[in-house]
C-alpha positions in Angstrom: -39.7 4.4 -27.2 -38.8 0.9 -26.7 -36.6 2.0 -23.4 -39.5 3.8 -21.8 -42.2 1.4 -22.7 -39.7 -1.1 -20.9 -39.0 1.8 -17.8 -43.0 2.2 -16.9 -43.4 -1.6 -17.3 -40.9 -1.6 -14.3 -42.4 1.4 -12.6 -45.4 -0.3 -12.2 -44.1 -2.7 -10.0 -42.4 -0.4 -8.2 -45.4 0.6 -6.9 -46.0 -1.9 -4.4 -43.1 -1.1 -2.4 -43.6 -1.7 1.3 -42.0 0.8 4.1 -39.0 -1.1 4.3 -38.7 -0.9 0.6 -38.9 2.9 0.2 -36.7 3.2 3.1 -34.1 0.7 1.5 -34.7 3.3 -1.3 -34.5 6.1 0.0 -30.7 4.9 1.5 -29.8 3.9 -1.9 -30.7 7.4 -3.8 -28.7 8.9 -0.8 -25.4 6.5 -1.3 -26.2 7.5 -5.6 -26.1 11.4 -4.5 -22.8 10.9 -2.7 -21.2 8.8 -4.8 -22.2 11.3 -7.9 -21.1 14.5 -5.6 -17.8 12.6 -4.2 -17.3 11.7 -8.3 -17.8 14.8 -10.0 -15.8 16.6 -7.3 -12.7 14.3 -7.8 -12.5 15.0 -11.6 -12.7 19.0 -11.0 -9.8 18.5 -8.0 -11.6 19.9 -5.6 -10.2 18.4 -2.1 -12.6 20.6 0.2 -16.3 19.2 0.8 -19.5 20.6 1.5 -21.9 20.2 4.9 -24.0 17.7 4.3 -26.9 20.0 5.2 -25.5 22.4 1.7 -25.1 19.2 0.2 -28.3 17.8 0.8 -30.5 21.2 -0.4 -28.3 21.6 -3.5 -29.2 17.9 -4.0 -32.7 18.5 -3.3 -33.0 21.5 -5.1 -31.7 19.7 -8.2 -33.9 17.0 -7.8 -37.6 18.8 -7.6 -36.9 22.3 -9.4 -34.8 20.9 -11.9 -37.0 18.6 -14.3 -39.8 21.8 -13.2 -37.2 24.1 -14.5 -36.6 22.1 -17.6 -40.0 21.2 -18.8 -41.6 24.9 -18.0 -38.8 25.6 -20.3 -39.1 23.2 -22.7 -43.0 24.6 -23.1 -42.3 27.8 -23.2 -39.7 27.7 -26.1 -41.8 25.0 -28.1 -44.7 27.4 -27.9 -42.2 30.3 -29.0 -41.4 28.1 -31.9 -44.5 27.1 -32.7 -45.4 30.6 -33.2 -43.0 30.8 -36.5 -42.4 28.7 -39.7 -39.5 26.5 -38.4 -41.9 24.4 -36.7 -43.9 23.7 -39.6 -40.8 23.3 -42.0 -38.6 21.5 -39.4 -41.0 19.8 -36.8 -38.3 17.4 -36.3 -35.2 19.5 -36.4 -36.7 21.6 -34.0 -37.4 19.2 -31.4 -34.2 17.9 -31.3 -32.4 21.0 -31.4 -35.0 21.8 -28.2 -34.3 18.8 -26.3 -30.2 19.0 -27.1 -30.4 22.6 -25.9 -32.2 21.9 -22.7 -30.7 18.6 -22.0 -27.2 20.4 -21.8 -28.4 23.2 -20.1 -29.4 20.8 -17.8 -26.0 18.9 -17.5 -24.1 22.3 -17.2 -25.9 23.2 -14.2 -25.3 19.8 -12.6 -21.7 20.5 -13.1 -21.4 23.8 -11.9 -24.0 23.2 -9.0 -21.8 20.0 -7.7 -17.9 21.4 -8.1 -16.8 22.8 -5.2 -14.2 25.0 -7.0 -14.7 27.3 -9.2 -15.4 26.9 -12.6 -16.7 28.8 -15.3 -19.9 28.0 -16.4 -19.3 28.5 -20.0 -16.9 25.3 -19.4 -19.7 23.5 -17.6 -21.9 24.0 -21.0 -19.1 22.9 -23.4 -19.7 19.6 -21.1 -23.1 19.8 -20.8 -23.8 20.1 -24.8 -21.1 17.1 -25.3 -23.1 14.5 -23.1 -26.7 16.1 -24.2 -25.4 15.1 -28.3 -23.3 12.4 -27.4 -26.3 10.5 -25.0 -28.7 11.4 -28.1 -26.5 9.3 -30.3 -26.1 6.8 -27.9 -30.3 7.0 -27.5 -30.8 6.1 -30.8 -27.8 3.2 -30.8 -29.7 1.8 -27.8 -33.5 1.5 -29.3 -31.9 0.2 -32.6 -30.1 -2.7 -30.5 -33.4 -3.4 -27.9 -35.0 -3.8 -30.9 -33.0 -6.6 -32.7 -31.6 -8.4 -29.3 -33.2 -11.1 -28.5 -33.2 -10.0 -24.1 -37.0 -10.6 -24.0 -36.6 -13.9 -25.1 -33.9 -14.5 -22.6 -34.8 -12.4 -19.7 -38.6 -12.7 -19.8 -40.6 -10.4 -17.3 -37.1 -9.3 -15.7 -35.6 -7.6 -18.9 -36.1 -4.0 -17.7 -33.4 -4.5 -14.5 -30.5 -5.8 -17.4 -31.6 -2.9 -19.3 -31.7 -0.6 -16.9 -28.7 -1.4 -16.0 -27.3 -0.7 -19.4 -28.7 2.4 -19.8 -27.4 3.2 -16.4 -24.1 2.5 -17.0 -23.9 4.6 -20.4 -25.5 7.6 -19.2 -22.8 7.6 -16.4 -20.1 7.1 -18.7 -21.4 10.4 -20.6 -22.0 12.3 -17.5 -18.5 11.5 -16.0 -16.5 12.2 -19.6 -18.6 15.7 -19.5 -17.4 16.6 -16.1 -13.9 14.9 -17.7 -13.9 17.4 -20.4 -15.5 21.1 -18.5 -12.8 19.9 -15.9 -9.7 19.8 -18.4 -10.5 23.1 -20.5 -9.4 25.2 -18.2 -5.8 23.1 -18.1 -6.0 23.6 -21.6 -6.3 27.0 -21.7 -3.8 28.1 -19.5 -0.8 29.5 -20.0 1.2 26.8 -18.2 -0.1 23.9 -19.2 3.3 22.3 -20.2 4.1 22.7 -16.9 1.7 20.2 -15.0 4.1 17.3 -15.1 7.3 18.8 -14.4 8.5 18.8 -10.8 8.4 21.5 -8.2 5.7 23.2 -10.3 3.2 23.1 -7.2 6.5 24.9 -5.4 7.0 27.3 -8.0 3.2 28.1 -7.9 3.2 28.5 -4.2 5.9 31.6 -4.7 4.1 33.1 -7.3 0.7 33.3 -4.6 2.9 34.1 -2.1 4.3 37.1 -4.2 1.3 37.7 -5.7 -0.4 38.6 -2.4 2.3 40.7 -1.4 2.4 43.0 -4.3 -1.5 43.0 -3.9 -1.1 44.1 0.3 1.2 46.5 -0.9 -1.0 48.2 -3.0 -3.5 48.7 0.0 -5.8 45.2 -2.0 -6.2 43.3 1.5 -7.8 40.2 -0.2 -7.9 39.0 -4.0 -10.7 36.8 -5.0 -9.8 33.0 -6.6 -10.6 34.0 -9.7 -8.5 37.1 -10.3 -5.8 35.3 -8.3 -5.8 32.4 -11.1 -6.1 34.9 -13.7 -3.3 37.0 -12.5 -1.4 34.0 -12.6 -2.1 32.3 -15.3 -2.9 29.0 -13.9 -6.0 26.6 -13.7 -7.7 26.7 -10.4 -7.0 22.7 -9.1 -3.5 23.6 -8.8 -4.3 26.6 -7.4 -6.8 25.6 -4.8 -4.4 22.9 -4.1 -1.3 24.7 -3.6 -3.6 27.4 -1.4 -4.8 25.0 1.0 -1.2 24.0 1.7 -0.2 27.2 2.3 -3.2 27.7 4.7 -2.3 24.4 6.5 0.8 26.3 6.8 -0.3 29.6 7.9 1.2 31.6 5.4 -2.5 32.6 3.9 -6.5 32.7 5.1 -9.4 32.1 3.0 -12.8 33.8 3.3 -15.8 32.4 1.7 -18.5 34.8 0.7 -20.6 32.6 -1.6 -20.9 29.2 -2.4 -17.5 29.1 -3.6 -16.0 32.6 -4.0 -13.4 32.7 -1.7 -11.1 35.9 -1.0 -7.9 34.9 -0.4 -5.3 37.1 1.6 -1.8 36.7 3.6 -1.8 35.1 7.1 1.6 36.0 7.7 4.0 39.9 7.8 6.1 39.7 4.8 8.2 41.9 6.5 9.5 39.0 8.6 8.6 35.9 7.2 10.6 34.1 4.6 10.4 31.4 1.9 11.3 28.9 4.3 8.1 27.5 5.5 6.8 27.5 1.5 10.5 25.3 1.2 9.5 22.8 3.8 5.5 22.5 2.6 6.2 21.8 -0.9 10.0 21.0 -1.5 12.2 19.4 1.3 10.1 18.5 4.2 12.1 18.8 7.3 11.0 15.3 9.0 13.6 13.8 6.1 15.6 11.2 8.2 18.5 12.2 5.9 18.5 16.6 7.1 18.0 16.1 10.6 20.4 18.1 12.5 23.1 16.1 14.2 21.9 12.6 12.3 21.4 12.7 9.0 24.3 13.2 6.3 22.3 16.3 4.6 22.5 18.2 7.5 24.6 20.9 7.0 23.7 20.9 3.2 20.1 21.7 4.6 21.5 24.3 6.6 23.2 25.8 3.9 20.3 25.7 1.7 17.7 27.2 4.5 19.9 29.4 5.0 20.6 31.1 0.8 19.2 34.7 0.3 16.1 33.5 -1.6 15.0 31.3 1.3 16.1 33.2 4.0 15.2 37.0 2.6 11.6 38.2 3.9 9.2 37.8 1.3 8.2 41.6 1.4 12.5 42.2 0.4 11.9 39.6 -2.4 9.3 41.1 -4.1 9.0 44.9 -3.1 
């Protein structure tokens, strides 16, 4: 109560914002909307961006249809309870089990709307719910120290921008440690978790795509969607999507987006003539090292000898067949 009564006081002087003010505004809410897509992005790993025109309408559509969405909801399932005994037993109970409910629902989708990588939503909502109890806790914290500070004295007529700024600065903190938490479950939950820190797992990972798409050409499966790709390979999908946009870089695989963010996934490459090399050079032993370069560098012929081993010089398709 005490942090709205303090947010209209400061709405009402927004009101009297001039052309230059709204536009100044309107700039700001588009560096915010950036800033929260380039953000969220960066803690789910995902390294490809959006148009700005997808960008802007998913931006938009959260904006308008989502506190729509919300609050048709919100009346629809208070009338729904209404209509039984918990409201009358539990008035209180039920409104904030209501507002939790929503309010995570609500943070879910912002996740799984914003990530551009795919992500279950079930994830999203384990987020969502932890920054929906979590900024309820911190809701209540908030009032109770508004209303013993002593800011009013202090700031006068301009305590709402110090609070605001507060408030501001905790609800991001919750938001980000959400995303933070939806992003790491799938890390978790994977069967190679241990091996995120040790070195030349991204090189290991790229073999095991590599071979995965071959066995799947082989069996006449021409493309294999990112999610059954992860899942066939037990990983989590920043590595994945990482290591895969190597390899395209490469030319070794092609992507083909259907949706938002289902991509199908296929080989760019016969497997009947192309080796391990290029996979070598991309994520193990680049071959612009000063110390391998033929007729110069003292690794030379040690890189020629290791090019040159059965399991980097053997066509994938002999590998793995």
């Amino acid at each position: 109560v005490v942090i709205v009564g303090y947010l209209r006081r400061f709405a009402s002087h927004a009101g009297g914002l001039t052309v230059a003010g709204i536009a100044g505004l309107a700039v700001t809410a588009f560096m915010l909307i950036n800033t929260i897509d380039t953000t969220i992005n960066q803690i789910f790993g995902a390294t490809r961006k959006r148009a700005l025109p997808k960008r802007v309408a998913i931006y938009l559509a959260i904006v308008f249809f989502g506190p729509l969405l919300i609050t048709t909801s919100g009346v629809l399932m208070k009338e729904a309870v209404m209509t039984t005994s918990l409201d009358r037993h539990f008035p209180t109970i039920v409104g904030i089990g209501i507002d939790l409910a929503l309010s995570g629902l609500a943070y879910a989708l912002l996740y799984f709307l914003i990530a551009n990588i795919f992500v279950r939503f079930k994830y999203c909502l384990i987020g969502g719910f932890f920054v929906s109890s979590a900024a309820m806790c911190a809701k209540w914290g908030f009032a109770l120290y508004l209303a013993r500070s002593p800011m009013s004295a202090i700031y006068g007529p301009f305590v709402a921008l110090p609070i605001g700024m507060l408030w501001i600065y905790v609800s991001w903190s919750l938001i980000l440690g959400g995303a933070a938490i939806a992003a790491s479950i799938p890390m978790l939950t994977c069967g190679r978790f241990s091996d995120i820190q040790r070195p030349g797992n991204e090189f290991a990972t790229a073999v095991n795509i590599m071979r995965t798409l071959t066995q799947a050409q082989s069996r006449d499966v021409s493309e294999m969607s990112f999610r059954r790709l992860i899942k066939t390979m037990d990983t989590y999908p920043q590595l994945a999507q990482r290591v895969l946009e190597k390899l395209e870089q490469k030319g070794l695989v092609k992507s083909r987006r259907i949706l938002m963010r289902s991509d199908r996934w296929s080989l760019n490459c016969d497997p009947t003539t192309t080796s391990l090399n290029p996979v070598f050079e991309a994520f193990a032993l680049d071959p612009a090292i000063t110390l391998i370069q033929p007729e110069k560098g003292p690794l030379a012929s040690f890189n020629d000898d290791l090019r040159s081993a059965k399991a980097l010089a053997t066509p994938i398709a002999e590998l793995f067949l």
